[in-house]
Backbone and ligand atoms as CSV (ligand in chain L), in Angstrom:
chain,resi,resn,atom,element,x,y,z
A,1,UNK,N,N,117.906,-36.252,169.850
A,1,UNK,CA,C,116.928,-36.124,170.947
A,1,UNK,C,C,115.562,-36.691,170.487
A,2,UNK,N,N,114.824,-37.793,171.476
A,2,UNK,CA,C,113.887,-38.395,171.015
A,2,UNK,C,C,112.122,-36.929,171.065
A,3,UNK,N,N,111.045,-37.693,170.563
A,3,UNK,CA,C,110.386,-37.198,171.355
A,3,UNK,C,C,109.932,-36.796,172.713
A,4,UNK,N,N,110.080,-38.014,173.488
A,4,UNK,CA,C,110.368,-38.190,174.942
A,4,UNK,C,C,111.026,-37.248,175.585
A,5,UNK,N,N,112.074,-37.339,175.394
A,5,UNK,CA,C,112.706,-36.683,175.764
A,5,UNK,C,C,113.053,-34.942,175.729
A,6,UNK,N,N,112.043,-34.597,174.766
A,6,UNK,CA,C,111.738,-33.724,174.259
A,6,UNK,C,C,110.278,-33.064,175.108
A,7,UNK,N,N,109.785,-33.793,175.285
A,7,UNK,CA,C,108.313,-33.518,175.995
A,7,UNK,C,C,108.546,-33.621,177.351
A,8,UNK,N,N,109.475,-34.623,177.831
A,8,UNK,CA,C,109.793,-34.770,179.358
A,8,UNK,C,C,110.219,-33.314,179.346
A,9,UNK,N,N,111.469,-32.793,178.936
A,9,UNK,CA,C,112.244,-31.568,178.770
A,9,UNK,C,C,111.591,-30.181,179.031
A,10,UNK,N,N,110.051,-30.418,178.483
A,10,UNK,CA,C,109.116,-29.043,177.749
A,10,UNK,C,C,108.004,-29.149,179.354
A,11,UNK,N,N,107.716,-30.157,180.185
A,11,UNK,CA,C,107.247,-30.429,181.210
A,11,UNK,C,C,107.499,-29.016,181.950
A,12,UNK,N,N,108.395,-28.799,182.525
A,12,UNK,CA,C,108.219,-28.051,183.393
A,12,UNK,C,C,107.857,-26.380,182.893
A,13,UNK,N,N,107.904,-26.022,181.858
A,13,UNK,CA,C,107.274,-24.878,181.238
A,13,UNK,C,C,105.711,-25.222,180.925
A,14,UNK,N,N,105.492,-26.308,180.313
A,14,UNK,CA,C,103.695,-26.435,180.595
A,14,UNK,C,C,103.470,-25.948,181.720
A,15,UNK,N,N,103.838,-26.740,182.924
A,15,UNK,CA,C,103.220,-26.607,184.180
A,15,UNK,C,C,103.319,-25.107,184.732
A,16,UNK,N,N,104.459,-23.888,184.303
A,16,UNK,CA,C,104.350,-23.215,184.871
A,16,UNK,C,C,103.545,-22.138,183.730
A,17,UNK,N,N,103.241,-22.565,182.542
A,17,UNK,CA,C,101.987,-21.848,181.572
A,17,UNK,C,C,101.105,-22.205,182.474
A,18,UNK,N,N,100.234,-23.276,182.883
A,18,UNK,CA,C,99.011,-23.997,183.085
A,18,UNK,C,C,98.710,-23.352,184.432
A,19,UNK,N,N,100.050,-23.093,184.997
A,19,UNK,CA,C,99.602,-22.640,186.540
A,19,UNK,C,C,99.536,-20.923,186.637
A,20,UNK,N,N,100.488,-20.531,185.507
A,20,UNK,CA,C,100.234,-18.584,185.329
A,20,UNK,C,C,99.364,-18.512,185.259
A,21,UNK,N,N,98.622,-19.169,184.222
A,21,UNK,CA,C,97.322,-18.882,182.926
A,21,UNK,C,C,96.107,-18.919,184.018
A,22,UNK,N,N,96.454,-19.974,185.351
A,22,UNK,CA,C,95.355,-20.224,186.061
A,22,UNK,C,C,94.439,-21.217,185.222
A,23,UNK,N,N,95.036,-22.068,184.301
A,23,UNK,CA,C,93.977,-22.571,182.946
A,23,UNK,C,C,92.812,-23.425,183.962
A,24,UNK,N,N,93.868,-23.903,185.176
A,24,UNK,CA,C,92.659,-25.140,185.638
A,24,UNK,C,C,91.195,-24.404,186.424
A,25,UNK,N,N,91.455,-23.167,187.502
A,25,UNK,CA,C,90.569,-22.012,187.642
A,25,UNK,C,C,89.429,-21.943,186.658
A,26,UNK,N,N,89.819,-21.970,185.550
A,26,UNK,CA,C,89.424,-21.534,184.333
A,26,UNK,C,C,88.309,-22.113,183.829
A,27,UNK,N,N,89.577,-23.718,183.429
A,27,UNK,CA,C,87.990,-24.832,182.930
A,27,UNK,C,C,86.694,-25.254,183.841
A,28,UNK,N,N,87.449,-25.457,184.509
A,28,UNK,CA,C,86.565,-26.131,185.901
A,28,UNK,C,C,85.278,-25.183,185.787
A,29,UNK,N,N,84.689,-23.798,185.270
A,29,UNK,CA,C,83.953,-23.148,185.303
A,29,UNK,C,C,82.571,-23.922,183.633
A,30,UNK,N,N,83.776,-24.234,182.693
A,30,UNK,CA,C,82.588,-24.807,182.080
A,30,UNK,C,C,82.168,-26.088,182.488
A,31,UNK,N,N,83.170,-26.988,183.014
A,31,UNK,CA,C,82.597,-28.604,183.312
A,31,UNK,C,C,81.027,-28.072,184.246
A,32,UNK,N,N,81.598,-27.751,185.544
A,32,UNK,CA,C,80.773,-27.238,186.446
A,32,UNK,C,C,79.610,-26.316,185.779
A,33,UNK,N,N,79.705,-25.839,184.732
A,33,UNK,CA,C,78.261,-25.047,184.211
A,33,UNK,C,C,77.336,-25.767,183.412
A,34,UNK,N,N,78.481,-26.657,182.262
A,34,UNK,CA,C,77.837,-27.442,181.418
A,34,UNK,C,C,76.759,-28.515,181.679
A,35,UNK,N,N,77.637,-29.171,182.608
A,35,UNK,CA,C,76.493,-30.986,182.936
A,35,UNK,C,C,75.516,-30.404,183.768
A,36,UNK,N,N,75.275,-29.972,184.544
A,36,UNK,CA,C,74.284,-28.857,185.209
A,36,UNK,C,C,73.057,-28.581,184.351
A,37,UNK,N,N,73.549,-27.627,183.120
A,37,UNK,CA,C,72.752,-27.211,182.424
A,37,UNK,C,C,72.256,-28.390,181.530
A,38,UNK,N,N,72.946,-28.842,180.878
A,38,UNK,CA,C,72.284,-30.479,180.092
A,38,UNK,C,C,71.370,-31.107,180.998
A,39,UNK,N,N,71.692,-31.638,182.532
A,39,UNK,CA,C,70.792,-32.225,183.143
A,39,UNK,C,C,69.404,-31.421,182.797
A,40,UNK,N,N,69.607,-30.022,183.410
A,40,UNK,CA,C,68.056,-29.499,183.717
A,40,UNK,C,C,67.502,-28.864,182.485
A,41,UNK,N,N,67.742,-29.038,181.297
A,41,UNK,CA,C,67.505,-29.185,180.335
A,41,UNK,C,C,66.883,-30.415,179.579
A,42,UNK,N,N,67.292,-31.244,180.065
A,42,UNK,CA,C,66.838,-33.000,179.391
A,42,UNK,C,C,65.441,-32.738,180.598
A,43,UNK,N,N,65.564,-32.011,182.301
A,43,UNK,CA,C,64.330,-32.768,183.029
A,43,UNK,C,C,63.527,-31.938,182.527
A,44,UNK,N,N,63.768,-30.557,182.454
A,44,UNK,CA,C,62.645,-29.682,181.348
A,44,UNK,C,C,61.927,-30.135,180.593
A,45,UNK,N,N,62.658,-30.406,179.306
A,45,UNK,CA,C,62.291,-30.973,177.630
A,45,UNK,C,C,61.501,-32.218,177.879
A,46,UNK,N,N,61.885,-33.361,179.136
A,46,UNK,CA,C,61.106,-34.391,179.137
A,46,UNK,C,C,59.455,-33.975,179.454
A,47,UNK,N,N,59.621,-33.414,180.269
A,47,UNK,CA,C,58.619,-32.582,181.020
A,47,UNK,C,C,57.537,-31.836,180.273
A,48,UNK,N,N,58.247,-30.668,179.366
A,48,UNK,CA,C,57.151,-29.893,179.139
A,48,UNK,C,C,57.396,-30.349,177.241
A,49,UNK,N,N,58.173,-31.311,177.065
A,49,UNK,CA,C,57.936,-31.942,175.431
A,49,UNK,C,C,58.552,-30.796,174.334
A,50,UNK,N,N,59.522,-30.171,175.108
A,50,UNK,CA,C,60.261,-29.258,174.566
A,50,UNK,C,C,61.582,-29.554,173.765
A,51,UNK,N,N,61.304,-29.828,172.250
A,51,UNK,CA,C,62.441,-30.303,171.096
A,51,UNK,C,C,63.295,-29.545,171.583
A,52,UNK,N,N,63.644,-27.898,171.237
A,52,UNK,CA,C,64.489,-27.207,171.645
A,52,UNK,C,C,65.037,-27.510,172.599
A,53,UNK,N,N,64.418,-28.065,173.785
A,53,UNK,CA,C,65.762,-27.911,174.867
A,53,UNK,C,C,66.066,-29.348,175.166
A,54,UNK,N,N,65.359,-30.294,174.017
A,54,UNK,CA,C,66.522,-31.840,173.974
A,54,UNK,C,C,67.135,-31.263,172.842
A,55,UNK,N,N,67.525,-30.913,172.539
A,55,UNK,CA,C,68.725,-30.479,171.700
A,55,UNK,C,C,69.933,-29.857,172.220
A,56,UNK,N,N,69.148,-28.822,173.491
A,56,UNK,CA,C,70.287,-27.781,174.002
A,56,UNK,C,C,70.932,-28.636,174.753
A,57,UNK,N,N,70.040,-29.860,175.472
A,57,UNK,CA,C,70.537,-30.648,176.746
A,57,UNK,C,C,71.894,-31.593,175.941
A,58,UNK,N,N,71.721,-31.840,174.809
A,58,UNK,CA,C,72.595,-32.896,173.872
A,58,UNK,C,C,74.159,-32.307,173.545
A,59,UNK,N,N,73.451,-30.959,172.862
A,59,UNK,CA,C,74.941,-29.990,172.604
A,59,UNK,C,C,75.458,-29.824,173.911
A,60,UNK,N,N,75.007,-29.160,175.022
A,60,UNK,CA,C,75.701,-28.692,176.191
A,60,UNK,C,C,76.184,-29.811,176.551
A,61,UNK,N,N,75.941,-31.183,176.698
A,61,UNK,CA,C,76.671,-32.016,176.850
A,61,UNK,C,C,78.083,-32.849,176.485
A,62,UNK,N,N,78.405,-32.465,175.118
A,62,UNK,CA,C,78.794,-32.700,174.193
A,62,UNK,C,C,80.081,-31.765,174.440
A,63,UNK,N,N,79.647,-30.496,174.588
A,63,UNK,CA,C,80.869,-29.282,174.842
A,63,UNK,C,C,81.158,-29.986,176.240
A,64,UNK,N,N,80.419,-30.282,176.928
A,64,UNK,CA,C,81.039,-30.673,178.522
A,64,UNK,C,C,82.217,-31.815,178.338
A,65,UNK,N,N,81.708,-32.688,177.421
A,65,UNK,CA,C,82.780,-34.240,177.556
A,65,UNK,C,C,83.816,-33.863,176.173
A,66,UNK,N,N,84.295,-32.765,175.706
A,66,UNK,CA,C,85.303,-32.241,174.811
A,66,UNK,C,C,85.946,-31.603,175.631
A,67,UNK,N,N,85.191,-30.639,176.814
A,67,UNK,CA,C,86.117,-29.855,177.886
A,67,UNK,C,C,86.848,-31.017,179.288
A,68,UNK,N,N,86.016,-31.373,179.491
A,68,UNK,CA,C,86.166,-31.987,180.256
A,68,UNK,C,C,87.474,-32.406,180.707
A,69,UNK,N,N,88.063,-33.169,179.577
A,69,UNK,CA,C,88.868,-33.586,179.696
A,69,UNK,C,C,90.391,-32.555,179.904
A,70,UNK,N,N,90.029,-31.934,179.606
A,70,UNK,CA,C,91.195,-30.903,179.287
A,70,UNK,C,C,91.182,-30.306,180.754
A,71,UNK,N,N,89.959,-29.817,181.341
A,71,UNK,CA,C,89.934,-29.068,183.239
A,71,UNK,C,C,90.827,-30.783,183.755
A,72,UNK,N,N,90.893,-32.182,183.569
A,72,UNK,CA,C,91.542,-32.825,184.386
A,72,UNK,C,C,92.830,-32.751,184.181
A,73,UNK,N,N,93.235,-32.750,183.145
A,73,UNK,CA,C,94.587,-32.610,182.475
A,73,UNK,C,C,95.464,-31.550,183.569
A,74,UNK,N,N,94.221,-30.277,183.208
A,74,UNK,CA,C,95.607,-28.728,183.740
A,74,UNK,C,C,95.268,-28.902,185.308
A,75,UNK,N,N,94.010,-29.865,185.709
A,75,UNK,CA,C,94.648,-30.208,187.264
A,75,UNK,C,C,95.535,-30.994,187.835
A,76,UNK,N,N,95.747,-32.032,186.510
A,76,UNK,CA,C,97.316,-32.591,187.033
A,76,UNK,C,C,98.496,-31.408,187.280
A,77,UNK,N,N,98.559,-31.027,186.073
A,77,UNK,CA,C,99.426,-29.746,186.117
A,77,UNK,C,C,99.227,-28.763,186.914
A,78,UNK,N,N,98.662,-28.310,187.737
A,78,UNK,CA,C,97.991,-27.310,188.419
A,78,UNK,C,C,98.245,-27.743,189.885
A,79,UNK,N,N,99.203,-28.993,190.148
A,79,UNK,CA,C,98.885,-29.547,191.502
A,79,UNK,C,C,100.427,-29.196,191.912
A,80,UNK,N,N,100.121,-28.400,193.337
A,80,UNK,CA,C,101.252,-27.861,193.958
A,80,UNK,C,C,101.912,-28.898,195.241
A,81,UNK,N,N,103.018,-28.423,195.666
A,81,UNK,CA,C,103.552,-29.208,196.678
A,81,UNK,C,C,102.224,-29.404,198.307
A,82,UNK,N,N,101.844,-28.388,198.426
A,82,UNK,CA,C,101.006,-28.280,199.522
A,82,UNK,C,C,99.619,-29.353,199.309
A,83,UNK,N,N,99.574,-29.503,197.946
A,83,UNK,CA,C,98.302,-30.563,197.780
A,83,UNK,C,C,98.226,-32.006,198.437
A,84,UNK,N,N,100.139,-32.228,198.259
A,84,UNK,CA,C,100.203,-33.466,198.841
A,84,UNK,C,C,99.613,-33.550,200.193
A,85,UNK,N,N,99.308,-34.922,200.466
A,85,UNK,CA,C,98.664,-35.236,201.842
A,85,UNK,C,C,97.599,-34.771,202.261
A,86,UNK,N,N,97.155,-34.112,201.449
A,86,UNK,CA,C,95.821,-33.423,201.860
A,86,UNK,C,C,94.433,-34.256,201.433
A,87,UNK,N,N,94.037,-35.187,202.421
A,87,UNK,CA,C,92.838,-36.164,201.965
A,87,UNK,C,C,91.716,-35.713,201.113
A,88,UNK,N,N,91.216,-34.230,201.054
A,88,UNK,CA,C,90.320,-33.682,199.875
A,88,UNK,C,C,91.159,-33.628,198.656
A,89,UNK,N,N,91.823,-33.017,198.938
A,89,UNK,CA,C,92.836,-33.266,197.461
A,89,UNK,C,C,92.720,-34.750,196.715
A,90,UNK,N,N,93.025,-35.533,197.513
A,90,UNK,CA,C,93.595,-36.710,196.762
A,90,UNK,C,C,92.003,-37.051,196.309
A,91,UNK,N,N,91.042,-37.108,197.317
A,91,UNK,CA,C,89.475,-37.181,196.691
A,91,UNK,C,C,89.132,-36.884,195.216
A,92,UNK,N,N,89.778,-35.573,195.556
A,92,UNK,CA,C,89.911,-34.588,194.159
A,92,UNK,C,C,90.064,-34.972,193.073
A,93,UNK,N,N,91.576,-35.501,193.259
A,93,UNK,CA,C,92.366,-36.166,192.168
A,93,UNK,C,C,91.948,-37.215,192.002
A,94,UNK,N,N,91.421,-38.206,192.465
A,94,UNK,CA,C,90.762,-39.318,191.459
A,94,UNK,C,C,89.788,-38.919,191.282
A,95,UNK,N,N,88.478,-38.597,192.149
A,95,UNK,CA,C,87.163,-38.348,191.287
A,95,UNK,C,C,87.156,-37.254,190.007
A,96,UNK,N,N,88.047,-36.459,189.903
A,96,UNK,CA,C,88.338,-35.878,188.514
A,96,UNK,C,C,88.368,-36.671,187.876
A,97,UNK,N,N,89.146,-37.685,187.928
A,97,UNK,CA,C,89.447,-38.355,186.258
A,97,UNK,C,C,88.377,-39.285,186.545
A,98,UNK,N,N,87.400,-39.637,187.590
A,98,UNK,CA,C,86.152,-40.713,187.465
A,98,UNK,C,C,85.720,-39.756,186.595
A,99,UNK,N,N,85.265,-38.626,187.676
A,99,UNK,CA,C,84.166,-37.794,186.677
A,99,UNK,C,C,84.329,-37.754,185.067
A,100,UNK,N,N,85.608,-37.452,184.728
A,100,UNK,CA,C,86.464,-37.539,183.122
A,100,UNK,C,C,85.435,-38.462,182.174
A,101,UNK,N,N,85.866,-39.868,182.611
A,101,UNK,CA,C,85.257,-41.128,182.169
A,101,UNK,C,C,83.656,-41.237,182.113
A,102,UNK,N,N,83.291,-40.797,183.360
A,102,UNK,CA,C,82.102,-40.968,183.785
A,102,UNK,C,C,80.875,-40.169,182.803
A,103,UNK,N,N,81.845,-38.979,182.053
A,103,UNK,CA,C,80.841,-38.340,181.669
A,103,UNK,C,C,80.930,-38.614,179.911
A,104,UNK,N,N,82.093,-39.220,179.970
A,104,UNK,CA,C,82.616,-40.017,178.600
A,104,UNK,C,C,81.277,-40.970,178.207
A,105,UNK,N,N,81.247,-41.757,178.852
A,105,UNK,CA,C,80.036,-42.944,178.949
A,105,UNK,C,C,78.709,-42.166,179.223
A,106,UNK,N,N,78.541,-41.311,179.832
A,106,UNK,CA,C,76.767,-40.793,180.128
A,106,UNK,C,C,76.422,-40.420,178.282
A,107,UNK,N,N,77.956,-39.780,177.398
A,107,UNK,CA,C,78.038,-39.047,176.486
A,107,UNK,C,C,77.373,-40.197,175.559
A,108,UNK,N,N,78.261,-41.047,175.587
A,108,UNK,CA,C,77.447,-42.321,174.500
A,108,UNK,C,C,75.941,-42.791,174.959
A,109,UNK,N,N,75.437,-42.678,176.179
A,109,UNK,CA,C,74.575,-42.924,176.752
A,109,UNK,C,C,73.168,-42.444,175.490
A,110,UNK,N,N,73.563,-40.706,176.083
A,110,UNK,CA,C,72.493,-39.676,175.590
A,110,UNK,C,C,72.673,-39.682,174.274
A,111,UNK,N,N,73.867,-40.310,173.017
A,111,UNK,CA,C,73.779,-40.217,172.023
A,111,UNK,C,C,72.825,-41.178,171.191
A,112,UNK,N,N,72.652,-42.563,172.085
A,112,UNK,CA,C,71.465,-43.712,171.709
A,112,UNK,C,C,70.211,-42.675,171.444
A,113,UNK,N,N,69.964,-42.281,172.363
A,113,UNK,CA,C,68.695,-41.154,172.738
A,113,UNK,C,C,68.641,-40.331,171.825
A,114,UNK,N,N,69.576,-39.717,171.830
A,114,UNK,CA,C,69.811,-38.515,170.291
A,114,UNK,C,C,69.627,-38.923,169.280
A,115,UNK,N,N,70.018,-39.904,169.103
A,115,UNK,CA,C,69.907,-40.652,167.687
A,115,UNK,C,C,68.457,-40.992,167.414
A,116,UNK,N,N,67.902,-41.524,168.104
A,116,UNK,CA,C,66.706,-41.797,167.784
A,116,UNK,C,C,65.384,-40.770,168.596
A,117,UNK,N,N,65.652,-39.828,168.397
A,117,UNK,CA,C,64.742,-38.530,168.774
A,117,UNK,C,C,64.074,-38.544,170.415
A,118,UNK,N,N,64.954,-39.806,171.074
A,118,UNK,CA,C,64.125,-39.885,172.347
A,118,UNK,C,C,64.434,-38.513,173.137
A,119,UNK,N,N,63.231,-38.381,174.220
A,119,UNK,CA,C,63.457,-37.770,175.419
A,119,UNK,C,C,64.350,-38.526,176.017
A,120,UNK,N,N,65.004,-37.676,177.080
A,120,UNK,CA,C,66.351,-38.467,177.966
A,120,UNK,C,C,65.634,-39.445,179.000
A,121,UNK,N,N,65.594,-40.827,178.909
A,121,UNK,CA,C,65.134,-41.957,179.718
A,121,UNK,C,C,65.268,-41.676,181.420
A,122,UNK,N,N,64.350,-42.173,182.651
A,122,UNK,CA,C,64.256,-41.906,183.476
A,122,UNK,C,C,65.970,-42.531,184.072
A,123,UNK,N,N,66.185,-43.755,184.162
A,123,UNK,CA,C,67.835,-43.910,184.268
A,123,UNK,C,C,68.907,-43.356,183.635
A,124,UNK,N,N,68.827,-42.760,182.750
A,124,UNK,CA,C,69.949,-41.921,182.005
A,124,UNK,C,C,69.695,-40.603,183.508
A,125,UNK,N,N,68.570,-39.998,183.270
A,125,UNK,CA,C,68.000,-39.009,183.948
A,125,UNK,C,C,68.930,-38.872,185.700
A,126,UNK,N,N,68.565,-40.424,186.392
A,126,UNK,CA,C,68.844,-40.767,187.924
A,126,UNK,C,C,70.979,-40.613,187.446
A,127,UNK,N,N,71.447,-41.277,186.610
A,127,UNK,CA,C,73.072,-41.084,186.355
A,127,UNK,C,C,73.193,-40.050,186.282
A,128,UNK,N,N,72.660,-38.754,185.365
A,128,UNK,CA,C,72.970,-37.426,185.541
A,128,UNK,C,C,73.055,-36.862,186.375
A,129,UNK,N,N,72.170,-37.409,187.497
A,129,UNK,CA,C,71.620,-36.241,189.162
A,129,UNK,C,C,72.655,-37.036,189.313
A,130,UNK,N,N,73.190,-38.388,189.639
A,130,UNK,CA,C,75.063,-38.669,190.216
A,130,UNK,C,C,75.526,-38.240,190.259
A,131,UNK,N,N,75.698,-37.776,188.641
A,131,UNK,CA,C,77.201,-36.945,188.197
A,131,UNK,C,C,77.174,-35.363,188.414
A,132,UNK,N,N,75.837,-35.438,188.808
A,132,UNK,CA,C,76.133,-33.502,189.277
A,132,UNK,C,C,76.223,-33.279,190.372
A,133,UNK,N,N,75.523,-34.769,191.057
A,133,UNK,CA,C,76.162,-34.436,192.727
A,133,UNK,C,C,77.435,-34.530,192.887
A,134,UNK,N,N,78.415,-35.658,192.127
A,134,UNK,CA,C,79.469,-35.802,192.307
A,134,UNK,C,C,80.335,-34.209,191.584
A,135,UNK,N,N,79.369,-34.163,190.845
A,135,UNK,CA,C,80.633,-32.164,190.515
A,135,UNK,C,C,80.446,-31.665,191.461
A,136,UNK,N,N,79.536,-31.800,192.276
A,136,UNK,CA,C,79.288,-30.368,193.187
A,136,UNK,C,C,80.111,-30.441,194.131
A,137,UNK,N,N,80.484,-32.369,194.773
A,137,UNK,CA,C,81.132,-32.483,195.501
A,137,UNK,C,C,82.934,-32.180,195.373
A,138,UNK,N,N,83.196,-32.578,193.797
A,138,UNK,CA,C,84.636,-32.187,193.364
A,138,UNK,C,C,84.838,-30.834,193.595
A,139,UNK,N,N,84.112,-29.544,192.873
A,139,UNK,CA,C,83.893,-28.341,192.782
A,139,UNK,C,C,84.397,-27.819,194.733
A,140,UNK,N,N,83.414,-28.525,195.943
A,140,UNK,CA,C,83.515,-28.051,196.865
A,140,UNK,C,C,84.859,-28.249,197.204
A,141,UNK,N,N,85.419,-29.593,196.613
A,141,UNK,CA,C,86.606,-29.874,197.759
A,141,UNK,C,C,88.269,-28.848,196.957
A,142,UNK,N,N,87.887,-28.846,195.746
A,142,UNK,CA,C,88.943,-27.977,194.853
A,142,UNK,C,C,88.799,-26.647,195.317
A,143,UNK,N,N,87.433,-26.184,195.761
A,143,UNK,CA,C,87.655,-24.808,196.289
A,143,UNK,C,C,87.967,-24.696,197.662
A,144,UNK,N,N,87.468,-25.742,198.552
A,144,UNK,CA,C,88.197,-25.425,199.934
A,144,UNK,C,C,89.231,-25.598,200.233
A,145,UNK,N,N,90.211,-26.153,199.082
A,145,UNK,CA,C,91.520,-26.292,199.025
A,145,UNK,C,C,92.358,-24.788,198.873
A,146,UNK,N,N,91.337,-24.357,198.187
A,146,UNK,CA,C,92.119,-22.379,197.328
A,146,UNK,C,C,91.653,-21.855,198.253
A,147,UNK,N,N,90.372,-21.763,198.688
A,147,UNK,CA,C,90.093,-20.588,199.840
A,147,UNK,C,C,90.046,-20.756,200.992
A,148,UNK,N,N,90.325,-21.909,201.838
A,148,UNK,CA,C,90.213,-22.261,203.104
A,148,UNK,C,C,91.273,-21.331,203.971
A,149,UNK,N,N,92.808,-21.364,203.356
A,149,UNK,CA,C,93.920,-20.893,203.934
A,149,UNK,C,C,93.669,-18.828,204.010
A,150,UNK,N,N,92.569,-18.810,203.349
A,150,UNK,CA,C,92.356,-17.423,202.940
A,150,UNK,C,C,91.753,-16.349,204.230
L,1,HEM,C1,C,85.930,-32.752,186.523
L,1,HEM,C2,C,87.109,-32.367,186.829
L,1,HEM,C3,C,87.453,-31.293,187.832
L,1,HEM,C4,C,86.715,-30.252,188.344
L,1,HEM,C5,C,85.264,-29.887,188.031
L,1,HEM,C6,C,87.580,-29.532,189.272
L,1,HEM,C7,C,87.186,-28.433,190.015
L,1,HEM,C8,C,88.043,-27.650,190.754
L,1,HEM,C9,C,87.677,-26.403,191.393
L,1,HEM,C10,C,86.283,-25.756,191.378
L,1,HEM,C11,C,88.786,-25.897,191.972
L,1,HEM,C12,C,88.899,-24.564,192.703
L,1,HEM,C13,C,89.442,-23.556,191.692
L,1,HEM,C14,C,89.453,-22.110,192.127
L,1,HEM,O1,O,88.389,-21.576,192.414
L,1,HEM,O2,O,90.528,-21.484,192.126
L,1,HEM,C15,C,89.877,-26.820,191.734
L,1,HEM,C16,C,91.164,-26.661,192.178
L,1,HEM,C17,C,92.166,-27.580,191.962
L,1,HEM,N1,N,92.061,-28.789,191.304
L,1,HEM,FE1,FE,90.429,-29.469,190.296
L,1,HEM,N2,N,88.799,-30.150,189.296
L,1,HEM,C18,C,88.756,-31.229,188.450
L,1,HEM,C19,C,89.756,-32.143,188.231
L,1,HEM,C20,C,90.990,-32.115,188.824
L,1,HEM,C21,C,91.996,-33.121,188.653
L,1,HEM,C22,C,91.885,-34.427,187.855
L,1,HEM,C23,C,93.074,-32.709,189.343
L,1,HEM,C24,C,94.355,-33.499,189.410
L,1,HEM,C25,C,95.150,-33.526,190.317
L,1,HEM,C26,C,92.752,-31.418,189.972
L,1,HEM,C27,C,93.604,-30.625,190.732
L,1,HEM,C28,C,93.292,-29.399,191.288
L,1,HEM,C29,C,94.260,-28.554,191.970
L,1,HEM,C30,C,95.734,-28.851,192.173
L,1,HEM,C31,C,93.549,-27.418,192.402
L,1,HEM,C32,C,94.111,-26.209,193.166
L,1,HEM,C33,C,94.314,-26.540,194.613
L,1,HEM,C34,C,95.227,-25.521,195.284
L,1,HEM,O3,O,95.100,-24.320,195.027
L,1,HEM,O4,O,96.088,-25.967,196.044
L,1,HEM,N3,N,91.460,-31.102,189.637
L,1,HEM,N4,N,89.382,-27.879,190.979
């Protein structure tokens, strides 16, 4: 028995860990807390020249694009028969994995910056307010998917 075949095999017990555990419920709480807090942290620190909170804005970021990836993952896994056809859903499902990427690249972005002790630049700054509008918008459509029928 290959690996493959081995992991194809183990598939349907992930999915029904990922969906007991509620894991995707779960993450989605730090993505959604993290880039949030980094943003208004970098507009702070630019602001009032606060080292401490370009630091906090750098780490919180950092935990966001390590999690990140993992809340898209258990929403593949996490996706039920009823999701199909459902035009927020599918929204869902790709702007997750934009967002994924998206925050992959802001990550190298703010690390130029980090590296060299800058405050977070006014265009780094305008991409962040994107990407938190675009969570807010993922966040809405993943929850009116769970609580709408409610
Ligand atoms: C940045 C990435 C993502 C965020 C922030 C996010 C956010 C959310 C939120 C807030 C919910 C509602 C959870 C609840 O309160 O119970 C949800 C549900 C869900 N999300 Fe995501 N999501 C992301 C990526 C994805 C991806 C890539 C998929 C892939 C298909 C996905 C599939 C789902 C599914 C299947 C549900 C449950 C819908 C149902 O109950 O029928 N999510 N998501």
């Amino acid at each position: 028995m290959n690996t493959l075949t081995l992991a194809t095999g183990a598939m349907p017990a992930i999915r029904q860990f990922v969906s007991s555990m509620k894991l995707h419920p779960i993450l989605v709480n730090f993505t959604a807390a993290l880039v949030p807090v980094s943003f208004a942290c970098d507009v702070v620190a630019r602001s009032l020249k606060n080292e401490s909170l370009r630091h906090t804005a750098w780490w919180t970021l950092v935990f966001a694009a390590v999690i990140t990836p993992f809340t898209a993952i258990t929403g593949w896994l996490f996706w039920m028969g009823d999701d199909n056809g459902v035009t927020g859903m599918t929204i869902h499902k790709w702007l997750g994995i934009g967002l994924t990427v998206a925050l992959g690249s802001l990550l190298a972005w703010r690390f130029q910056q980090h590296r060299q002790k800058q405050w977070a630049t006014i265009p780094y700054l305008v991409m962040a307010a994107v990407l938190v509008i675009a969570l807010v918008i993922q966040g809405h459509l993943g929850g009116e998917q769970v609580f709408s029928g409610m």
